[in-house]
N, C-alpha and C positions, 0 to 999 in steps of 0.2 A: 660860486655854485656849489651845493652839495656835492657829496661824495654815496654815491647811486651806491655803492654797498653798505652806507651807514642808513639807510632810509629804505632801504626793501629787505623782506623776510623771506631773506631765500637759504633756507637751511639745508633742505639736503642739496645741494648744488654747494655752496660751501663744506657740511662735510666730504662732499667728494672733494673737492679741493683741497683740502687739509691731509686726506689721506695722502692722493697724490705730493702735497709738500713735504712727507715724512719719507717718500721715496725719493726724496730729492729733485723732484720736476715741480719746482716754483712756477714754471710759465702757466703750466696744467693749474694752481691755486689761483692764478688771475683768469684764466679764458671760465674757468667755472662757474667761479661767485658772481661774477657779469656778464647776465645771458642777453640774447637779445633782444634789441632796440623795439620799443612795441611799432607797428605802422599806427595811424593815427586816422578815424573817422566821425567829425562832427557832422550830426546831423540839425540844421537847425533852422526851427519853424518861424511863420511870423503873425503874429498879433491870437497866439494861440493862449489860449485858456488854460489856467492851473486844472482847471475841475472839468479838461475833455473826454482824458482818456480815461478807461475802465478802471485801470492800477490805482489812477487819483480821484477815483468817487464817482465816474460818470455811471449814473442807472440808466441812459439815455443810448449812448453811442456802443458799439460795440468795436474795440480793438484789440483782436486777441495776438496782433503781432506783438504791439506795444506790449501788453500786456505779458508776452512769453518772454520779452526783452527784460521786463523788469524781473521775473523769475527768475534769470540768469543772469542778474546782475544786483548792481546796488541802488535803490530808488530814493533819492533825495526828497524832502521834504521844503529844505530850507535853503532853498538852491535861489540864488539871483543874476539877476539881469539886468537890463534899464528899463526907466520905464518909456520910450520910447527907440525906435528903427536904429535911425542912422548914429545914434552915437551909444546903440547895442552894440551894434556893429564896431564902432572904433576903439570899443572898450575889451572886446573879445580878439581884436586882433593884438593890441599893444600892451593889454592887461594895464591901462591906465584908465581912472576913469574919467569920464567924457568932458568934464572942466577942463582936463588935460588933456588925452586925444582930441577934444574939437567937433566930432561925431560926423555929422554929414560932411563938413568943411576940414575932414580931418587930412594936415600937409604930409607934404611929401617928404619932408623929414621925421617923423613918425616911421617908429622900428617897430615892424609886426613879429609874431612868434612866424611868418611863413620864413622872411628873411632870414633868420637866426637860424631855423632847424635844415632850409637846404644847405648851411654852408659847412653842415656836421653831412651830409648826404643824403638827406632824406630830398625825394621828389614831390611839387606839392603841387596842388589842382585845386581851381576855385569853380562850383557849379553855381549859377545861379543869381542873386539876389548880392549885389555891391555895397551900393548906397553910401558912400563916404567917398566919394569925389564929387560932393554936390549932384549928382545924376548927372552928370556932363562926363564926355572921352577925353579927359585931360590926362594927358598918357604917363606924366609922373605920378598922379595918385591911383591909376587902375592897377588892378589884381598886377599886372604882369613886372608893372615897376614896384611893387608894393611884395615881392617875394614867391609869386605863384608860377611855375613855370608855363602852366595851361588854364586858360580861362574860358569857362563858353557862360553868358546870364547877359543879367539887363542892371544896367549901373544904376537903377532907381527902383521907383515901387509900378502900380498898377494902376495908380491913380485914376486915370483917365481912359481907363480900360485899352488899354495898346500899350503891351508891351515890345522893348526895342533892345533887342541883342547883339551881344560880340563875343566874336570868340577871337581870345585873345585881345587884339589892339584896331581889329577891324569889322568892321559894321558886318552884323549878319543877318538882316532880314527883321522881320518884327510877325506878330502874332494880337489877335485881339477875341481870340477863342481861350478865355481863362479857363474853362475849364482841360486844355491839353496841358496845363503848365507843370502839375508835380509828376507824371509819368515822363515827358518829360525830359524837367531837369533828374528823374530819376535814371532815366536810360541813358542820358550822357555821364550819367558817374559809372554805370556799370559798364560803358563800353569804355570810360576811361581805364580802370581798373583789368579788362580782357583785353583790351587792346592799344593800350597809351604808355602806360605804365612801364618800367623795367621791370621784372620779376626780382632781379638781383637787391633792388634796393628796397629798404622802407620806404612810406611814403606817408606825406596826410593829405586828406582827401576830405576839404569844407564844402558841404554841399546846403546853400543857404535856398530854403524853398521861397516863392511866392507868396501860397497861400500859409494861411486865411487871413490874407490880407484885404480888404477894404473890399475889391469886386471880387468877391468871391465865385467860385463856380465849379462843378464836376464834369466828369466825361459822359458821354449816353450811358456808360456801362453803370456807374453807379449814382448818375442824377433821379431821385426819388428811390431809392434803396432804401432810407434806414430810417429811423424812428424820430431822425433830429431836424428834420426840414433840411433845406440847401446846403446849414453849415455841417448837421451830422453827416451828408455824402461828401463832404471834403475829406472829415476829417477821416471816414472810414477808408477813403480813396486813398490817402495818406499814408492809413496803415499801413493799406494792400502791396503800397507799392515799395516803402520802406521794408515788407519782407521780401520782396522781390531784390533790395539791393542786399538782403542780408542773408538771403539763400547764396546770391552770386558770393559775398565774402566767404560762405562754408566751401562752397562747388570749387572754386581758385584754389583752399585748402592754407586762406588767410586767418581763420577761426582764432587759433588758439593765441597767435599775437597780434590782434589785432585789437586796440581800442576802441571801443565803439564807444560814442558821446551822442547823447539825445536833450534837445533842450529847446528854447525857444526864444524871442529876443525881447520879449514885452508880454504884459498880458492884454486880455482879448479886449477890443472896441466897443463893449456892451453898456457902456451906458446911455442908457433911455433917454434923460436930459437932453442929450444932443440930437436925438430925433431930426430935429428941423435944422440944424446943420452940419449935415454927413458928409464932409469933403470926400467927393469922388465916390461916395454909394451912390447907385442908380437909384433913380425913382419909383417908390412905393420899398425898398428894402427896410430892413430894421438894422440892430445893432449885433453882432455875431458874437460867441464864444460864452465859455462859463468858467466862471471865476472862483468855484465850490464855495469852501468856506471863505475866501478873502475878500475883504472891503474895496468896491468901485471898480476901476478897469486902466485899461491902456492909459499914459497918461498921469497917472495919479501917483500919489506919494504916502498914498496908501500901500498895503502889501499887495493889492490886485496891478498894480502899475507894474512891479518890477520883479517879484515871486515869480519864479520860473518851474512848471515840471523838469525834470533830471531824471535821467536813466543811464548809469554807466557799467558797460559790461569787459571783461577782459576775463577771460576764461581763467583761471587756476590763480591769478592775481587779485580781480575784486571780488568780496564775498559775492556768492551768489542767492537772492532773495533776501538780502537784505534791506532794511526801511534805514535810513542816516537820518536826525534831525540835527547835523550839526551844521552851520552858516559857512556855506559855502558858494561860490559865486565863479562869472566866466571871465573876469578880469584874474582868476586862480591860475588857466590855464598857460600861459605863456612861463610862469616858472615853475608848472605841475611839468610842464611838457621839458621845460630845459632839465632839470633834473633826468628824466624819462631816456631823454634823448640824447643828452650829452652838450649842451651847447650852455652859453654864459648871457645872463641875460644883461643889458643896458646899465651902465652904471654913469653914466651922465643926464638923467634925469629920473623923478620917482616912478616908480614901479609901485602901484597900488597894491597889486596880484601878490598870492604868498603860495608857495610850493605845498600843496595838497596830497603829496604821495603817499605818508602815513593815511591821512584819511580814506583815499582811496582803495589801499591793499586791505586797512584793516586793522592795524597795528594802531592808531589812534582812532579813541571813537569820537571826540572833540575836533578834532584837524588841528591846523594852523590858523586860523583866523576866529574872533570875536568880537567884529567891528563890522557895519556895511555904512554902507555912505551913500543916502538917496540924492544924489547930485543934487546939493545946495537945498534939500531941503530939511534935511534931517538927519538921522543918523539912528542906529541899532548897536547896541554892545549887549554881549549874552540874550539876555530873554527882554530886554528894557529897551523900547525904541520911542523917540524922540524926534519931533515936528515942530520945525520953527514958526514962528507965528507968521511971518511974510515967508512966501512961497514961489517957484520958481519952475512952474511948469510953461508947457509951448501953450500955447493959445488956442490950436485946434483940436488939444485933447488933454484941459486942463483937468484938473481937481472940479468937480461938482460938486461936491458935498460939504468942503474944505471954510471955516469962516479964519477969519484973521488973528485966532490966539496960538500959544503953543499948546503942542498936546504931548502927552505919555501915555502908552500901553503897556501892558503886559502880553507879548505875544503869546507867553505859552498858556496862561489861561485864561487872554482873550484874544485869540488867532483874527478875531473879525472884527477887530479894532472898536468897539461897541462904547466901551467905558473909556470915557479922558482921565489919569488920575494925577496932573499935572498939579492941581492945587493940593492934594494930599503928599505930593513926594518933591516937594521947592529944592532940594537937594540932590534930590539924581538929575533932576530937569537941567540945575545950572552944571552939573559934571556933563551932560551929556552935551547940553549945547555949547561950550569949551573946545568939547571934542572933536565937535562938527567943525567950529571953528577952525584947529586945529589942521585936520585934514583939510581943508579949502585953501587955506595959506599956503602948504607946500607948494614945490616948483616940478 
């Protein structure tokens, strides 16, 4: 593990500590230069859209919380995810990616960042949306054996419109009014926070939502409100209520160290093609979300599958209003967070994930990473991304666009992947597919 005062820019806190060391209180130059521990809050959506919210291009939705969030913080451009649910999820938890977590079917021996950070003291809480015990209550892979001290959600999606909760390790009722679901799971995080919580300790606080998952739906208060059909009052509902959790962070007087993380687990389910087979859309829906500038959708091994909006804010630590396009991703988090936290992450198997703290504070505007790896099917170094010719997505929300060669983009001046320039560049094609190779091999 790093060493947390070689990796943050904390100078005057250091010079006071040097002074004090010239007075001869050494202890005073160590409590200084290591302040403390941030608490930790993901917020994280599902099957949402690069191109929803206002900050990333929407002229459609209106989200001025998001949108203040990113003003106070640092907005990623080049932020990833998976491009499907369950092994978002198993990827965000172990910072491994999903060939190695396993995703839905991810085991009980799988080491999450929850596990690692309570046993430095930090309290943790999972709101919400599982999905990585196969949807079933098999009680070694739920939240509570998997490092979460408190759990309330539903171990699956939405499917089938009935959702079925636990809090904790025991069955708590079920709901089939999707539109109550993101106030909510928002109101069990803020009463975890007022009322669950130690105040004495840090704490992280993953609050994985529902929507805009598959059956979508809003409350009376803001169904037919906005300008986007059904999907724009999700997402505006979303906002409203995200500042509602983000007012309670100021009111608590959690603000100044507290982490906040915005992101999402896949991108949105809009492609058209699948019309006529919508697993678990109701009848006469369409396909939901926007995908701005990126090619296809959920699903895809395009940059619309697994390009994630990002918004990180930590007052006086990450810039604020700042834009990042440097490659970054949420298998980062686990040893962004051990750094952060203090804790040593897994050395008996790989760790995909690489410690992002310079990127985050500011002090690098590159990061640590210049490699993504779209699970088995390709692969990104710097601005050059790479598609294998045989491809590996799920079935019920493959590549439509996709024919059986390899390709090559240039994302930075073709973001929408439009041009193949595979037969022009036969030399980055075979380094890059090496490297794809490469990363698949490991253990």
């Amino acid at each position: 593990m790093q060493n947390r005062r070689l990796t943050r820019p904390f100078t005057r806190t250091f010079l006071l500590g040097l002074t004090a060391a010239f007075a001869g209180d050494c202890q005073a130059l160590i409590a200084q230069s290591d302040p403390p521990r941030p608490n930790i809050l993901i917020i994280f959506t599902d099957d949402q859209g690069y191109g929803d919210l206002g900050c990333y291009g929407s002229k459609t939705n209106s989200t001025p919380r998001m949108d203040q969030l990113a003003r106070d913080g640092t907005r990623f451009t080049d932020f990833y995810a998976q491009h499907v649910c369950g092994p978002s999820r198993s990827a965000l938890l172990t910072g491994r990616y999903p060939l190695r977590s396993q995703g839905w079917g991810m085991p009980a021996d799988e080491v999450t960042f929850a596990e690692l950070i309570s046993e430095v003291g930090y309290q943790t809480a999972c709101i919400g949306k599982w999905d990585v015990s196969n949807r079933k209550p098999i009680i070694d892979r739920m939240p509570n054996a998997q490092g979460f001290g408190y759990y309330f959600g539903t171990l699956g999606a939405n499917d089938g419109g009935n959702v079925r909760f636990h809090e904790n390790n025991v069955a708590a009722g079920n709901t089939k009014d999707m539109g109550s679901l993101v106030q909510l799971y928002t109101d069990k995080a803020i009463d975890y926070l007022k009322n669950k919580r130690d105040p004495q300790q840090p704490f992280v606080l993953y609050l994985a939502h529902t929507m805009m998952h598959t059956i979508i739906d809003a409350s009376p208060d803001f169904k037919g409100t906005s300008a986007g059909g059904l999907y724009g009052d999700v997402v505006e509902e979303f906002d409203f209520h995200t500042g509602r959790l983000l007012d309670t962070v100021d009111e608590l007087g959690l603000r100044k160290n507290t982490l906040v993380i915005y992101t999402t687990d896949n991108g949105p389910w809009n492609q058209p093609a699948y019309t006529e087979k919508k697993k678990g859309h109701p009848e006469g829906s369409i396909f939901w979300g926007d995908a701005g500038p990126l090619r296809d959708g959920k699903g895809s091994c395009y940059e619309a599958g697994s390009r994630a909006p990002c918004i990180i804010r930590w007052p006086g630590e990450v810039p604020a209003g700042k834009v990042s396009g440097a490659i970054f991703a949420t298998i980062d988090f686990m040893p962004t967070f051990a750094n952060l936290a203090g804790f040593g992450i897994p050395e008996d198997r790989t760790i995909d994930g690489v410690d992002q703290t310079e990127l985050l504070v500011g002090t690098s505007e590159q990061g640590a990473r210049d490699t993504f790896f779209y699970q088995g099917n390709g692969v990104r170094r710097g601005k050059w991304k790479y598609l294998a010719a045989k491809h590996n997505v799920p079935g019920y929300a493959r590549d439509t666009e996709r024919s059986e060669i390899e390709e090559l983009y240039d994302l930075t001046a073709d973001i929408g992947e439009t041009t193949n320039l595979a037969e022009t560049h036969p030399a980055r094609v075979n380094e890059l597919r090496l490297l794809m190779e490469q990363i698949a091999r490991q253990k």
